[in-house]
C-alpha positions in Angstrom: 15.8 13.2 -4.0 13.5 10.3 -4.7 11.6 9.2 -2.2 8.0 7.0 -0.7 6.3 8.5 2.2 3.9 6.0 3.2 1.1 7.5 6.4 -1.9 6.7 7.5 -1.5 3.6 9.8 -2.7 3.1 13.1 -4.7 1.4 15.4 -7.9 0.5 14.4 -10.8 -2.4 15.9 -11.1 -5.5 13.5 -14.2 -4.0 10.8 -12.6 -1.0 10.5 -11.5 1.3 7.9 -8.4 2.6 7.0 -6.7 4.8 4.1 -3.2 4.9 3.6 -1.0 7.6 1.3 2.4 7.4 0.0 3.7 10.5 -1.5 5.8 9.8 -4.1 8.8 12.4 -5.9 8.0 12.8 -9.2 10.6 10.9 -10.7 9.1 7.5 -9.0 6.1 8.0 -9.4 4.0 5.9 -12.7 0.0 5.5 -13.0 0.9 1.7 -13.1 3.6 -0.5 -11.6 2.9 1.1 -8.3 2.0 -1.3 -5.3 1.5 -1.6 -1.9 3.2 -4.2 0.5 2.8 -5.6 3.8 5.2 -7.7 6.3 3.6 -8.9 9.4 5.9 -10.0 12.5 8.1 -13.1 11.8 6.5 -13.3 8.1 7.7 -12.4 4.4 6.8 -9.1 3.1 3.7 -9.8 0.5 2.4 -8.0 -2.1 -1.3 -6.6 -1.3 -2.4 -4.8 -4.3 -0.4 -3.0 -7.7 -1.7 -1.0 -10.8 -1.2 -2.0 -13.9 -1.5 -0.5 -17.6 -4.9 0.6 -18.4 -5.5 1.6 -15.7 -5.9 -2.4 -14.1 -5.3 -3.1 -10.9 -4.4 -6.3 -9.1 -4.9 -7.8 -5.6 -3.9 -10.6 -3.3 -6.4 -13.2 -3.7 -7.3 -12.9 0.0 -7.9 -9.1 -0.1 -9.9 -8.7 -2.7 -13.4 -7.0 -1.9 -11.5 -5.6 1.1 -8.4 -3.2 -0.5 -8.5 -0.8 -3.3 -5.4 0.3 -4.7 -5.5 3.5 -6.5 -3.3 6.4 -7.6 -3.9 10.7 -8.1 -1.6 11.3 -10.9 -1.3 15.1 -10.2 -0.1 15.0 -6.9 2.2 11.6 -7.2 0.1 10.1 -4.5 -0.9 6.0 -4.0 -3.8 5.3 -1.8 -5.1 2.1 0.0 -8.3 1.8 1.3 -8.9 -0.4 3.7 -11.9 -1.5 4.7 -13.5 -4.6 6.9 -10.1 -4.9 8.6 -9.1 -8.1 10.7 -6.4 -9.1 13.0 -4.4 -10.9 10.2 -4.0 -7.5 8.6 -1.4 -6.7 11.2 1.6 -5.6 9.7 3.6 -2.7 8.6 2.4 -1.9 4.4 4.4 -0.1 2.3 4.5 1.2 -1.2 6.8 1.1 -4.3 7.2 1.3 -7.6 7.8 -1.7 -9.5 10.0 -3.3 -11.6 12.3 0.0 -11.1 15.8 -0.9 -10.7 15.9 1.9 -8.3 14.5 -0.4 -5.7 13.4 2.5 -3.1 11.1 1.7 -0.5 9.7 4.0 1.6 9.7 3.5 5.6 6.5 2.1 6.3 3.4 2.8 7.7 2.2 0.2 10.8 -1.3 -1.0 11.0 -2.5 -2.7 14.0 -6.6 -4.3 14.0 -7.0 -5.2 17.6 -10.2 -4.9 19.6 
């Protein structure tokens, strides 16, 4: 069955680090059009970063320097590290493929930056 298994999310101090996974079945998984998304309490769900062809990848102007996006093409698996965390990163991120008509999302993986 096709699915996204985000992990990695937890609690963490603002300037933390983080990495988070999505395992993806084969049949979802691309090299590009994957991304990761984010929807913090009482806000839109945004997109945070995405591959694209050639191996580009693309970020939300306010991340960038903070989030790499990047993919292991032999295990089907999306990353995103995290790193210099704040509060505003609060939310629950999750990953998909896009432009798929398919539209699966996976359940999410909540990350909390609190001191």
């Amino acid at each position: 069955q096709e699915h996204l298994v985000e992990s990695g999310g937890g609690l963490v101090q603002p300037g933390g680090s983080l990495r988070l996974s999505c395992a993806a079945s084969k049949m979802i998984f691309s090299p590009h059009d994957m991304a990761w998304y984010r929807q913090a309490p009482g806000k839109q769900r945004e997109l945070v970063a995405r591959t694209t062809r050639g191996g580009g990848r693309n970020y939300a102007d306010s991340l960038k320097g903070r989030f790499t996006i990047s993919t292991d093409a032999a295990k089907n698996m999306v990353y995103l590290q995290m790193n210099d965390l704040k509060t505003e990163d609060t939310a629950v991120y999750y990953c998909t493929r896009l432009r798929d008509p398919r539209n699966i999302w996976g359940q999410g993986t909540q990350v909390t930056v609190s001191s």
